[in-house]
ZAMARGU-4260 file (C-alpha; in steps of 0.2 Angstrom, whole numbers, plus 5000, padded with zeros to 4 digits):
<rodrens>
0) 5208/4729/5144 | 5197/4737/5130 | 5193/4726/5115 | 5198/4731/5100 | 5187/4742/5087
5) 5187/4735/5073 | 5186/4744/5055 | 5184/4740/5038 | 5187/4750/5023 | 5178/4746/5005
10) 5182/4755/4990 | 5190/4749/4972 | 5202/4762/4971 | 5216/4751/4982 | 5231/4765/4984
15) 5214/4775/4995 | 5209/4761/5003 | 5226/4755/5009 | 5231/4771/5013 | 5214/4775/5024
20) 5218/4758/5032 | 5234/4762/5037 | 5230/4782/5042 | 5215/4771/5055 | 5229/4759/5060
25) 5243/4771/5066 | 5232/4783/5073 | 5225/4774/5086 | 5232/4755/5093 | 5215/4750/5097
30) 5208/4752/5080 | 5211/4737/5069 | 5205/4743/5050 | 5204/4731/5036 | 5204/4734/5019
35) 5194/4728/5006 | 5191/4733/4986 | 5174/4727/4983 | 5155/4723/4990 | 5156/4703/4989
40) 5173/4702/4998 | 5165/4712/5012 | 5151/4705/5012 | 5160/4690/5015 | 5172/4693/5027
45) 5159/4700/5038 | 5148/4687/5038 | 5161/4677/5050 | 5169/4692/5056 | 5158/4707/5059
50) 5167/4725/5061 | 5159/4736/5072 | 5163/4750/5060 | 5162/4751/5041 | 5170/4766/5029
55) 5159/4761/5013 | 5164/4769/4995 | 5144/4773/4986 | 5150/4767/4969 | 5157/4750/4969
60) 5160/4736/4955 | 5150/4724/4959 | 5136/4733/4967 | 5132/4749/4976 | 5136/4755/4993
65) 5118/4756/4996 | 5114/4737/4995 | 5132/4733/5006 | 5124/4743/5018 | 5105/4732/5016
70) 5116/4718/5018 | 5128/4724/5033 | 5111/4730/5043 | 5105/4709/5038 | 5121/4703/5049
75) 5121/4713/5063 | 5109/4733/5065 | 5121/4740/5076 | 5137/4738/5065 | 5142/4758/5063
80) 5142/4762/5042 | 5151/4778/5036 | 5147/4782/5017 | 5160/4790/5007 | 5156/4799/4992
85) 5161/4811/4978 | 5152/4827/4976 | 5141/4823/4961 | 5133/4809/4971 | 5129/4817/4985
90) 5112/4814/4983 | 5116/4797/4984 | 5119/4801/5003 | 5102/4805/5008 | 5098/4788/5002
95) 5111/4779/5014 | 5106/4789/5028 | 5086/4784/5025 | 5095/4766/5024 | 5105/4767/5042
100) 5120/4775/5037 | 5128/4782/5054 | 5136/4796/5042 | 5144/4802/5026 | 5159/4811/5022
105) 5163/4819/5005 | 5178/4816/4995 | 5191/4822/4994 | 5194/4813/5010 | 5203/4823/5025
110) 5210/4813/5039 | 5202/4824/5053 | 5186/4820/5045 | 5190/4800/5046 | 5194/4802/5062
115) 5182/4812/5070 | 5169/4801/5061 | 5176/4785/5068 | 5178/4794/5086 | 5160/4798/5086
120) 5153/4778/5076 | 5164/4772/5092 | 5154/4779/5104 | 5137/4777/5096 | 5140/4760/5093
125) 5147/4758/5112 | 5132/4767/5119 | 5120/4757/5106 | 5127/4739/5114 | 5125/4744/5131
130) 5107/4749/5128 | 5103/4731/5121 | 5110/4724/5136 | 5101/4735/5148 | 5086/4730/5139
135) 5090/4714/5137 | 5092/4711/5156 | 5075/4723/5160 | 5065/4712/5149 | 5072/4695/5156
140) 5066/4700/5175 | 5056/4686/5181 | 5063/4686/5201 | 5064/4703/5209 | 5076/4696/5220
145) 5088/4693/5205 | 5087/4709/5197 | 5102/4718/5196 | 5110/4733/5203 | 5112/4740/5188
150) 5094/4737/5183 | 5088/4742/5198 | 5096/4757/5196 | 5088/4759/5181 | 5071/4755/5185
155) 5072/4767/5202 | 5078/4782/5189 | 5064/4778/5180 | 5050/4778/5194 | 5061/4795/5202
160) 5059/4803/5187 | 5040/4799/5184 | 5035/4804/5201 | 5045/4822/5200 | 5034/4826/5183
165) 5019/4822/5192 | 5023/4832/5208 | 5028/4847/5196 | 5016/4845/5181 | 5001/4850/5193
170) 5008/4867/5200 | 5001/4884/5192 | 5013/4898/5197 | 5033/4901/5195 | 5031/4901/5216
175) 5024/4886/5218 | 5034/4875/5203 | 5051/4881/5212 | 5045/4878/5229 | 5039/4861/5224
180) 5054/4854/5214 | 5064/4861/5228 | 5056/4849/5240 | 5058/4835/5228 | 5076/4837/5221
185) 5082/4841/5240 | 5071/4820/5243 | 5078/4815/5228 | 5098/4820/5229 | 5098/4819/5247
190) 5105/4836/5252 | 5095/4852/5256 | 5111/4864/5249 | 5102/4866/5232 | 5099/4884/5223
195) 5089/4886/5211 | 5094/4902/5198 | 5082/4909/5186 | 5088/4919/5173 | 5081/4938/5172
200) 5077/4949/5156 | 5094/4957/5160 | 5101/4939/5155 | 5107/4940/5174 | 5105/4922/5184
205) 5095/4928/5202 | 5093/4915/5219 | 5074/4911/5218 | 5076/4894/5230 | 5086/4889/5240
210) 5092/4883/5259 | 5091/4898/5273 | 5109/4895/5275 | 5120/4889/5261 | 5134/4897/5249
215) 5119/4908/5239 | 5108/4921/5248 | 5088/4919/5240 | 5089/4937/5229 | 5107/4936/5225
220) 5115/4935/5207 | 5127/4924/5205 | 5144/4928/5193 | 5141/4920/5177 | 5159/4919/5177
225) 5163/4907/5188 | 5166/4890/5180 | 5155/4881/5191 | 5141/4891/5181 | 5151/4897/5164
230) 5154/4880/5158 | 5139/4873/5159 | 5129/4889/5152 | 5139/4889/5139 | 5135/4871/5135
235) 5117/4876/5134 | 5103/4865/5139 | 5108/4846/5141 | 5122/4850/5150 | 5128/4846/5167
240) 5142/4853/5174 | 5151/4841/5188 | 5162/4848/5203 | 5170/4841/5217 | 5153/4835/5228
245) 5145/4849/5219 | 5134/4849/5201 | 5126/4864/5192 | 5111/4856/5180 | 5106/4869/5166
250) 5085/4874/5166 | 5079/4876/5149 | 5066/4869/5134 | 5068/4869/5118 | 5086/4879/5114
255) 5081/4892/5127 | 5092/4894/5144 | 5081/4898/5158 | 5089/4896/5173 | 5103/4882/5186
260) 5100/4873/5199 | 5117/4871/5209 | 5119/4855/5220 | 5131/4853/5236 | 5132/4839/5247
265) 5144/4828/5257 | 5150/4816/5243 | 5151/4818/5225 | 5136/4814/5212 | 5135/4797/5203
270) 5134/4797/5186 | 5115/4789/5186 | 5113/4807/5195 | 5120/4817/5185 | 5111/4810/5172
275) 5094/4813/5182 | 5100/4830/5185 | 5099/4833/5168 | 5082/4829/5162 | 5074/4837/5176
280) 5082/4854/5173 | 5075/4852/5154 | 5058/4845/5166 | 5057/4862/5177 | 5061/4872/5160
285) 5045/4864/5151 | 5035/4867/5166 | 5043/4886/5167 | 5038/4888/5150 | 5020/4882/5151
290) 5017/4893/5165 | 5029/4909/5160 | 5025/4910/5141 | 5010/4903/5145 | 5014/4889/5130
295) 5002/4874/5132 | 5016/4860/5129 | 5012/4847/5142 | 5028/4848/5152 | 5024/4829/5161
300) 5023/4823/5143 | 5039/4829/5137 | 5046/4825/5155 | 5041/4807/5151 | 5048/4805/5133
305) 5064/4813/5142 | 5064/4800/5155 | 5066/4787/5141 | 5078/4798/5129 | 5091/4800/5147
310) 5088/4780/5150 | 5087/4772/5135 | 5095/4784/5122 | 5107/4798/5118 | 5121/4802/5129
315) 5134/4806/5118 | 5134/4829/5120 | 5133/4831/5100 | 5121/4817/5098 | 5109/4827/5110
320) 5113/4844/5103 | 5109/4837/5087 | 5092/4829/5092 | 5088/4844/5099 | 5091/4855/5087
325) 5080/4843/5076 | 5065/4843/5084 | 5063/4861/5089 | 5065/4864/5070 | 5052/4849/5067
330) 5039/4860/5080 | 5042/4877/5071 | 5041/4869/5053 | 5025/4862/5058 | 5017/4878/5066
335) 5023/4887/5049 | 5013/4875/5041 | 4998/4880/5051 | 4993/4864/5056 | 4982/4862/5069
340) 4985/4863/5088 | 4984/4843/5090 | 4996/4839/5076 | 5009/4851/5082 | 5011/4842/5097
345) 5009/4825/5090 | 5023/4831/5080 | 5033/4837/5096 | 5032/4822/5105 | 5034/4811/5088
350) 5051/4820/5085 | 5057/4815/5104 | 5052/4799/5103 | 5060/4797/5086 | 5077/4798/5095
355) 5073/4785/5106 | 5066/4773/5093 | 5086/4779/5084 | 5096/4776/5100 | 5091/4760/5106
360) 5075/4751/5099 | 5065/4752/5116 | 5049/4756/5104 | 5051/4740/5095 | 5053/4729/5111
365) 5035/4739/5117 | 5026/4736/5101 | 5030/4718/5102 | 5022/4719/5122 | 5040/4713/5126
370) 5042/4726/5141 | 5045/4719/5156 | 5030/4722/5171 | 5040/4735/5180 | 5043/4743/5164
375) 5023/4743/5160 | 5021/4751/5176 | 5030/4765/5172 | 5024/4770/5154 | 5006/4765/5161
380) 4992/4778/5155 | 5005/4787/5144 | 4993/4786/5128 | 5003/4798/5117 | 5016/4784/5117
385) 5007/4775/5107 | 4997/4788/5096 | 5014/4793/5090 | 5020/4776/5085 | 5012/4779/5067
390) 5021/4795/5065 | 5039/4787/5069 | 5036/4771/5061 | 5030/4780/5045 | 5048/4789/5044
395) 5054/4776/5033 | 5040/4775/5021 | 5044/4786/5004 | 5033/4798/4997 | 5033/4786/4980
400) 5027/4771/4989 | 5045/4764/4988 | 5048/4763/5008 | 5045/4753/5024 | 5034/4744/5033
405) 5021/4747/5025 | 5025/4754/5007 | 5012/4769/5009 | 5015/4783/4997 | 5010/4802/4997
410) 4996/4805/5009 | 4994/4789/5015 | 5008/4793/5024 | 5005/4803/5041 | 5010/4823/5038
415) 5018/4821/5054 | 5031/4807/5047 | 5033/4816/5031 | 5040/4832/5043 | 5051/4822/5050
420) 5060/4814/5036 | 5064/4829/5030 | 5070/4839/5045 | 5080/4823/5053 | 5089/4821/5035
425) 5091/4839/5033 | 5098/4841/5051 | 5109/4829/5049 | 5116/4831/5031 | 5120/4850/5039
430) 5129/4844/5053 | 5141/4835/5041 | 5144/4848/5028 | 5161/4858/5028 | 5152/4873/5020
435) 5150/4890/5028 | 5131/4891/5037 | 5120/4898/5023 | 5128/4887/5008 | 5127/4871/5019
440) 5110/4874/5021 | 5108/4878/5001 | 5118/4864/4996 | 5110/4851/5007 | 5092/4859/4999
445) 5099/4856/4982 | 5103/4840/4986 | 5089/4834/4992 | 5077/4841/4981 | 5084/4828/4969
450) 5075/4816/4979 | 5056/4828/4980 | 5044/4814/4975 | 5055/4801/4979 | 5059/4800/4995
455) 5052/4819/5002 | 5035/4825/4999 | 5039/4839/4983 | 5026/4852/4991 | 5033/4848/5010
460) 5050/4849/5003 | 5045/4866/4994 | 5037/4875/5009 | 5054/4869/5021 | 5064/4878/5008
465) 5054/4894/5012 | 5054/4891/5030 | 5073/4888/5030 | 5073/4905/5022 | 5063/4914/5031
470) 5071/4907/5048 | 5088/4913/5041 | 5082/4930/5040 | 5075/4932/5057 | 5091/4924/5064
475) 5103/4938/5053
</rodrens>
């Protein structure tokens, strides 16, 4: 039987907080919400019973929401914190997230809102405990003989995973990268009934690679209205769509839907599978668009950050859609800024590796050299890793010197990190606002030119107003 999720609600105004409590309680029997009417008595309950959520009012009478949070983060990282707040200090929000803040949600209060919120701190906060343990047992290898099936699992993803970027990240033509991932998925998965689809200038999806018999003829088009290939294109890239002892992976880099690769075997796909399936769809796509587009992006680079993202980090559909969407806007605000070639792609593979360092903290066990051997072995030679760790760890610094690790301010802190704070909070603050597209985006601006020479570099901030502008105008 589950355990119970368990919730607790600060705020002063009592009649809310009761009733939000309640609302949590009859809603779902495996929610348990507490209710609380300031920070101390939180604060206080939680250091011998921790919640693995927490609905946090901003403005409380003792102290703010804010310093809760420092505190809750102080007992235990991975408890899930939720900021409410009124309108006028919306601002305030930016801060929380900078802080660790999961989300916000505005007052008024809307039930949906609560629950929706709750439903998706669950999951990050489930998928955020499995990770520790996963790491936890890869960094206590000592036997091979002892190590799991789980973490073997793991470890054998991995190694898959690094050995189909290598086999692929070397091939020069369309021909050849198909013909060559062919060979490896049909090693990899076991079956030879594997089509590969790639999608024409007519947006129609044509047989490119495949088995001389099977249920797709090389040349064919397929009906993008069949479910087995509707669903997961209209998921977009990241998706995977399972059938029975069938699964259709979705090619594609950076938003841009490329082409399918259909599965069929004997027995169905294991999730690990599934899950490998994935990130080398987004793989051949990075590789497709190197050589198609003829876009110098170091496909077996981004292969291997994805390696780690589909290991160690996000699983949850809205999480990656959101991560996504984040650092392609990151890559473009960085080429509107004209920065150099170099810096571009630092910021690319910074803006990846961000979401791991987010998800599960596998970049803080590396910069303490606490990998495991195997682990070592895989990341081996992948510099980049390491040149970007400056970029990601400088995320938290803020542009008045007022920040973490390091307390660098204004230039001292790397361009690449300043990007990223402000895309990330952007992104993020979007994704939570009620408002229709364009006065989402101009509120959460407004809001977070509050905080230009705070916590945003003012001229960064300035030049990603114009951009956001001038990207809404090509989109209308």
């Amino acid at each position: 039987m589950d355990e119970k999720m368990n919730v607790l609600v600060i705020d002063d105004n009592k009649e809310l907080a009761n009733a939000l409590k309640d609302a949590i309680n009859n809603y779902n029997d495996k929610w348990n919400a507490t209710s609380v009417y300031d920070g101390s008595s939180a604060l206080n309950l939680m250091s011998t019973n921790p919640p693995d959520i927490v609905f946090c009012d901003i403005v409380l009478p003792d102290m703010s929401g804010i310093d809760v949070m420092k505190n809750i983060k102080d007992i235990e990282q991975d408890i899930q914190v939720i900021i409410m707040t009124a309108y006028a200090s919306l601002s305030t929000a930016i801060e929380a997230l900078q802080f660790g803040a999961f989300d916000y949600i505005p007052k008024p209060l809307h039930i949906n809102q609560v629950i929706n919120a709750i439903k998706s701190a669950e999951k990050r906060r489930k998928n955020l405990l499995e990770n520790r343990r996963m790491i936890t047992n890869l960094l206590s290898i000592k036997d091979e003989n002892k190590i799991s099936d789980e973490t073997r699992e793991i470890i054998e993803r991995l190694m898959i995973l690094k050995h189909f970027q290598k086999r692929i990240s070397i091939q020069e033509t369309k021909k050849t990268l198909l013909e060559s991932s062919y060979k490896e998925l049909a090693k990899i998965f076991q079956t030879e009934y594997i089509n590969i689809f790639i999608k024409g200038d007519d947006d129609k999806f044509r047989s490119e690679m495949g088995p001389k018999s099977g249920d797709f003829k090389i040349g064919e088009f397929i009906d993008i209205r069949m479910p087995t290939f509707y669903l997961p294109v209209k998921n977009g890239i990241g998706c995977v769509f399972p059938g029975e002892k069938s699964m259709t992976s979705v090619i594609g880099f950076e938003n841009k839907i490329m082409g399918l690769v259909y599965y069929k075997r004997e027995r169905d796909f294991s999730q690990g599978e599934l899950e490998t399936a994935e990130v080398i769809a987004i793989e051949i796509g990075a590789k497709l668009t190197e050589i198609m587009l003829n876009r110098k992006i170091d496909s077996e680079r981004v292969g291997t950050l994805l390696a780690f993202l589909s290991v160690f980090g996000i699983t949850d559909p809205e999480e990656k859609r959101r991560a996504s969407d984040a650092t392609k806007m990151a890559v473009e605000f960085a080429e509107y800024l004209n920065l150099k070639k170099d810096d571009i792609e630092r910021v690319r593979y910074s803006a990846m590796l961000y979401n791991v360092l987010e998800a599960s903290a596998v970049m803080k066990f590396k910069k303490k050299g606490e990998f495991s051997k195997k682990i070592d072995e895989i990341i081996e030679g992948i510099d980049f890793i390491s040149n970007s760790k400056d970029i990601i760890i400088s995320v938290s610094e803020n542009y008045d010197g007022s920040g973490k690790p390091k307390g660098l301010k204004q230039n001292e802190i790397p361009i690449g990190a300043r990007i990223l704070k402000i895309v990330a909070t952007f992104v993020l603050l979007v994704a939570n606002n009620t408002y229709r597209a364009g006065e989402k985006e101009d509120l959460t601006l407004l809001h977070m030119e509050q905080k230009k020479g705070g916590y945003f570099d003012p001229d960064l901030l300035g030049r990603f107003r114009e951009y956001i502008l001038e990207r809404r105008s090509r989109i209308l």
